[in-house]
C-alpha positions in Angstrom: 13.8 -43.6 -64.9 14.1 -46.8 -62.9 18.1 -46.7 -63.7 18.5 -43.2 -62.3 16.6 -44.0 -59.4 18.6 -47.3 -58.2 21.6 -45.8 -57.0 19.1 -43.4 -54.4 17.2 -46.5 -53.0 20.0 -49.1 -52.6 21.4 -45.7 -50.5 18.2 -44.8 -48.4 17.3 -48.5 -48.2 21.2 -50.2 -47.2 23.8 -47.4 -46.3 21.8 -45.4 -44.1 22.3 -47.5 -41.1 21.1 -45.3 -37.7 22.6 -45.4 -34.3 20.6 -43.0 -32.5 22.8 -42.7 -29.3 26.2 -41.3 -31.4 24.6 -39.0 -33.3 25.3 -35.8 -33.8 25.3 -32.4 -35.5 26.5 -31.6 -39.0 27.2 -28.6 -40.5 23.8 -28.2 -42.4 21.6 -29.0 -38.6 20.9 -32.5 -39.4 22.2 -35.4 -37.4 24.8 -37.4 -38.4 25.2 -40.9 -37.5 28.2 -43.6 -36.6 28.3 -46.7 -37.8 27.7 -49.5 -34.9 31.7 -50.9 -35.2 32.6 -47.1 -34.4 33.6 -46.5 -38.0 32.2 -43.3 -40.1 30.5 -44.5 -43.4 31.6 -42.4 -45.9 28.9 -40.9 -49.0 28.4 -43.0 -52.0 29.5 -42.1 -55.5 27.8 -41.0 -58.5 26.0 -44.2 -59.3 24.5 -44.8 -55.8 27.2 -47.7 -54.5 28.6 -46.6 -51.1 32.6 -46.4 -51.4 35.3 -46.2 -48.6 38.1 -43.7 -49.7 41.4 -45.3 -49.9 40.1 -48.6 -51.0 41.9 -48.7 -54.3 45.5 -48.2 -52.5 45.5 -44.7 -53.8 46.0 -43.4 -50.4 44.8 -43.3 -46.9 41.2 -44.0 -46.2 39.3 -40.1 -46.3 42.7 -38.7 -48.0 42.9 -36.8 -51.4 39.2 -38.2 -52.9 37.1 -35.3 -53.7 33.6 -35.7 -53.3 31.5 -36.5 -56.1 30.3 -34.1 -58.0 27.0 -32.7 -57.9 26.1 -34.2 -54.3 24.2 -33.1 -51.0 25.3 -34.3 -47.6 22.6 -35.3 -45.4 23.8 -37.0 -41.9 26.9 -38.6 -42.8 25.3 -39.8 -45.7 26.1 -37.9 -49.3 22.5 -38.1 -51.6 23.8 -37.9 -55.3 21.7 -35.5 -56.6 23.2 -35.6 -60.4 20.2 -37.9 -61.7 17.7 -34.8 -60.5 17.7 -33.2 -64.0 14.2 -31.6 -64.5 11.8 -29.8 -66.7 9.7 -29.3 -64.0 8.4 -29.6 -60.3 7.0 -32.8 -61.2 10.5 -34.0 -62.2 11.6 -33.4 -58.0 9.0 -35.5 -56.4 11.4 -38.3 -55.2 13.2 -36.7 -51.9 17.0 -37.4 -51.7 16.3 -38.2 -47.8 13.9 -38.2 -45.3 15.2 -35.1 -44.2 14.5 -33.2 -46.9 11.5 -31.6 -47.8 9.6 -31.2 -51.3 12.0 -29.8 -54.5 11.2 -27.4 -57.0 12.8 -27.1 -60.4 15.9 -25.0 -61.3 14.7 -23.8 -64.6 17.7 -22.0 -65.3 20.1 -25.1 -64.3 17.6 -27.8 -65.2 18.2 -29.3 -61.7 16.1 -30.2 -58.9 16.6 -28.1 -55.3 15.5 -29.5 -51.9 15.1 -27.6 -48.9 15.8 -29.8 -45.6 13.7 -29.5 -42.6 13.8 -26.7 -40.0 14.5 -28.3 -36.8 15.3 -24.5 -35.0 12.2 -25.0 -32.6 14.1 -27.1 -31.0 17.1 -24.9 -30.7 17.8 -23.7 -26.7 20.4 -22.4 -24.5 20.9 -26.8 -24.0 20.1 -28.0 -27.0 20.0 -27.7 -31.0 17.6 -28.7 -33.1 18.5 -31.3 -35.8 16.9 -33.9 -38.4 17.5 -37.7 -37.9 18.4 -39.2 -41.2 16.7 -42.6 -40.9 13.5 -41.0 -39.9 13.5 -37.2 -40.8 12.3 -36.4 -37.1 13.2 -33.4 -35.4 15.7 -34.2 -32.3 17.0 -32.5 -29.9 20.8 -32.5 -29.5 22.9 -31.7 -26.4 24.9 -28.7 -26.5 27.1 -27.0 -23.8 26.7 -29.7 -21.1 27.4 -28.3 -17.7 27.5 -24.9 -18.8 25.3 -22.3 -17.1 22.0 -21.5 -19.0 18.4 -19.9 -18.3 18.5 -18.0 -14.8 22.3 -19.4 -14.4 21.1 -18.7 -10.3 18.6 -18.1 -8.3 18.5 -16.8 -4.8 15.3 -16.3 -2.5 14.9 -13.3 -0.3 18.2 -12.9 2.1 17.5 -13.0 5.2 17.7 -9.6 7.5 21.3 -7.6 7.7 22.6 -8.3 11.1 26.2 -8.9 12.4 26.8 -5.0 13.2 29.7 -3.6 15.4 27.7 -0.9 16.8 24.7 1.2 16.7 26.3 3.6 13.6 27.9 0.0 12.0 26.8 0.4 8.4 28.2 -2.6 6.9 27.2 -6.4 8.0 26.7 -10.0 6.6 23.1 -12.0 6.2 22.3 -15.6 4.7 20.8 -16.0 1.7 19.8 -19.9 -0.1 20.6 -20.2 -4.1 20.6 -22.9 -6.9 22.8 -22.7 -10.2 21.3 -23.9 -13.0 23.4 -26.0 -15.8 22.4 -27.9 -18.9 22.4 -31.7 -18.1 22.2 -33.7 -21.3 20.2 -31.2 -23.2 18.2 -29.6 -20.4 18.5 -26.4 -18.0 18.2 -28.3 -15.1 18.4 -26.8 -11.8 21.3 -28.0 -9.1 21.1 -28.5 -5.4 20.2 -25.5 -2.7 22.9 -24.4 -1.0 23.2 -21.4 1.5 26.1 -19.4 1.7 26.5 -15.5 3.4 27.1 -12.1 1.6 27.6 -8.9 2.6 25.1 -5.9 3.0 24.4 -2.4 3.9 22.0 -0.2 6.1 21.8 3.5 6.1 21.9 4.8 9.9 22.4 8.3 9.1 20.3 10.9 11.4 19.8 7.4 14.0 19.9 8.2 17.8 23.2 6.8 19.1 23.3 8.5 22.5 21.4 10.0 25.6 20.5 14.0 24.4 22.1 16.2 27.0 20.9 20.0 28.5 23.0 22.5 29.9 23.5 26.2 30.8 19.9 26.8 30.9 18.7 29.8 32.0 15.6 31.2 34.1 12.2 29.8 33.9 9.9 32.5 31.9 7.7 33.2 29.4 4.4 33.1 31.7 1.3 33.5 30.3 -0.4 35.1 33.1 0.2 35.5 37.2 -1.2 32.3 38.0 0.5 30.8 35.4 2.9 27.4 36.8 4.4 26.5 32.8 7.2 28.5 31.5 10.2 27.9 29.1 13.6 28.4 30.1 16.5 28.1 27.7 19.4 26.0 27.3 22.2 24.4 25.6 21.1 21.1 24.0 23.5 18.1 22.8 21.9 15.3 20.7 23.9 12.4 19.0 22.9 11.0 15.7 25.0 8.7 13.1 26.6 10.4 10.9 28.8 8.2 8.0 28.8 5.2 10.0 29.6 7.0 13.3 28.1 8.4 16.4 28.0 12.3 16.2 27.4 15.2 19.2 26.0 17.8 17.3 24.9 21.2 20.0 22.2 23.9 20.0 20.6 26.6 21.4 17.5 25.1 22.3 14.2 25.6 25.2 13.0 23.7 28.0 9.8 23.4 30.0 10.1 24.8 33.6 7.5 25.4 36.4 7.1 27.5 39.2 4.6 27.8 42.5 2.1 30.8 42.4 -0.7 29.3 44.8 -2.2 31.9 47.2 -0.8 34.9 45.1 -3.4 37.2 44.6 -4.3 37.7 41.2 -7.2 40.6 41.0 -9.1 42.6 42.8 -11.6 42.4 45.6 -15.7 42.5 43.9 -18.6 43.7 46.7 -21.6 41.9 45.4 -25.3 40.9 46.3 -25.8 43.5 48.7 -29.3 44.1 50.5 -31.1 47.2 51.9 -29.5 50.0 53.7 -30.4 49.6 57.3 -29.3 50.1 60.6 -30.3 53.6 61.3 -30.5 55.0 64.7 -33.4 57.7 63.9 -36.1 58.7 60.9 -33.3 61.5 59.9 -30.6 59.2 60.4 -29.1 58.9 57.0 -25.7 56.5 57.6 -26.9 53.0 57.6 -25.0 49.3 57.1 -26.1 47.0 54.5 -25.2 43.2 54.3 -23.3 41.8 50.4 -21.0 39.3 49.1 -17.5 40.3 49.4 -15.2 38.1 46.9 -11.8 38.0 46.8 -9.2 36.5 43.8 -6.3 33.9 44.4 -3.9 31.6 42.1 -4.9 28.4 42.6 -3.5 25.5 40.9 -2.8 27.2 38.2 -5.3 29.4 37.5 -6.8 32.5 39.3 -9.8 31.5 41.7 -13.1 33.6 43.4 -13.6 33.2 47.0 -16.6 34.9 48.2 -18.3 35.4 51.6 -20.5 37.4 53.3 -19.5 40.9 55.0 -21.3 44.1 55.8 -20.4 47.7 54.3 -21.5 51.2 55.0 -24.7 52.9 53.1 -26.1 55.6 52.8 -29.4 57.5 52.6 -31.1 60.7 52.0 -33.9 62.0 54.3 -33.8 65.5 53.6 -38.1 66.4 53.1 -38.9 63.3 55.2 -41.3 64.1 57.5 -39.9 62.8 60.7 -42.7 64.7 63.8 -45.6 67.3 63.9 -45.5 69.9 66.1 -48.1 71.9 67.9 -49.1 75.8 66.2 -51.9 76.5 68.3 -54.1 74.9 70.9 -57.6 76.8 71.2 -60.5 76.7 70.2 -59.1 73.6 68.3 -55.4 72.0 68.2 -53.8 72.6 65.1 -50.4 71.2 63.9 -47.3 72.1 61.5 -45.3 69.2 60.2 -41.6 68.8 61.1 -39.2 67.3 58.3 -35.5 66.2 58.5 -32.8 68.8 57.1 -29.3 67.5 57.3 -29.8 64.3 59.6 -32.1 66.2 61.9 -35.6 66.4 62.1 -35.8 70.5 63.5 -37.5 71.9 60.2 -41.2 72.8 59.7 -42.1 71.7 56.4 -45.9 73.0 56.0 -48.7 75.1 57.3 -50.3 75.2 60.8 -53.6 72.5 60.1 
């Protein structure tokens, strides 16, 4: 067992020379290393001993020598793997490298099988994960250097659209500060800010561009009552708006506000109010009298109609028809006796009882 084992340990122990600095990826995502004098050490043979190719002056070093049979590259190391004959797991407890992780048995080849180590969480848009030979850590290896990766920009908010011709001007230019972002020796590291301009747009459709016009309008109407100052009169009306990214005259039939002066037009008519007692009469028969009232009458004033009321006199009258209004004399002995008089029509001529 000691034998089979010799070749493996004079390999992992005196071959396996690391330069961390040059390494880099191999085919199976486990780092390879250069030797120190710049020259690639090349996988050892069946029975452990590392070889250069073309040392027997068959050929060119690296040209026409197959590699040994039965073998695993690791790095830039080859693990002869032959000796791994087994019966069993037990048989694969001795690891080619530090790389790779525990074997299991083959039963159907008899031959020992070992994983190597996932390095992928190490994998990104900068780097690739891969296993360092001497040491079977994880590393991370620089990929695409310089190249964009993660956001490949940011910007922050532009700054407001300005720079426009006109009112209607849909199109102008505002500033806006972004950073690129590149891998720099295995990390998405972001660059310097730097401001430049870009182009942008505003909508300015249905926007006032102009001074709306009125013409042809015709006479002021539409009053709600006489007093009434407010009408509408109607007229031609002219309003500019953007329209496509120019300014627009666009004309209708449209309706002013108008006013007019109706102060001291009379507005209804004359009220008698209040009025006191019939009086005035020249006689008790007498019945056309005068009689004192309020006497109102209605003006537009500001707007509205307004009451002025004062005091006047006005005709009345009465009926004394039955009133007694004298007595007269019927017969003077032995006693005076009288008939009443009462007024008829105005006049008081009309007895209106028996001689008492």
């Amino acid at each position: 067992m000691l034998l089979r084992l010799a070749p493996l340990l004079s390999l992992l122990l005196g071959a396996c020379v690391i330069d961390l600095p040059d390494r880099a990826l191999s085919g199976d995502g486990i780092a390879s290393d250069s030797a120190r004098d710049g020259s690639t050490r090349e996988g050892s043979t069946g029975d452990g001993v590392s070889a250069d190719k073309g040392r027997d002056g068959g050929g060119p070093p690296g040209e026409n020598t197959p590699p040994p049979p039965d073998t695993q590259p690791v790095g830039d190391v080859t693990i002869d793997v032959a000796p791994k004959k087994c019966t069993s797991n037990a048989d694969c407890l001795t690891l080619p490298s530090a790389c790779h992780l525990a074997g299991s048995c083959d039963l159907q080849s008899g031959v020992c099988n070992y994983p190597t180590k996932d390095c992928s969480s190490l994998d990104g848009p900068c780097a690739k994960g891969a296993c360092e030979a001497s040491s079977g850590n994880c590393v991370a290896q620089p990929i695409n250097e310089a190249q964009a990766c993660g956001a490949m920009k940011t910007c922050n908010t532009p700054g407001s659209c300005g720079g426009f011709s006109d009112t209607c001007d849909t199109t102008g230019t505002r500033s806006v500060t972004c950073r690129d972002f590149t891998c720099v020796s295995g990390k998405c590291t972001a660059g310097a800010d730097y401001t430049t301009n870009e182009s942008c747009t505003r909508s300015t459709n249905g926007q006032s561009c102009g001074t709306s016009t009125k013409t042809n309008c015709g006479g002021c109407g539409g009053f709600s009552n006489t007093c009434d100052t407010t009408g509408t009169r109607n007229c031609t009306c002219t309003t500019f708006a953007c329209s496509g990214g120019s300014c627009q005259a666009n004309a209708s039939s449209c309706s002013e506000s108008c006013t007019r002066s109706t102060d001291g037009q009379s507005c209804g008519s004359p009220t008698t109010t209040n009025c006191g007692t019939c009086g005035g009469f020249t006689s008790a028969c007498d019945e056309s009298g005068t009689q004192s009232c309020t006497c109102t009458t209605y003006a537009c004033s500001g707007g509205s109609c307004q009451g002025n009321g004062s005091s006047c006199t006005q005709n009345c009258t009465r009926v004394t028809n039955g009133n007694q209004c004298n007595v007269q004399q019927c017969a003077p002995f032995p006693e005076p006796r009288f008939i009443p008089i009462c007024c008829s029509n105005g006049q008081c001529n009309q007895s209106c009882g028996p001689c008492q």
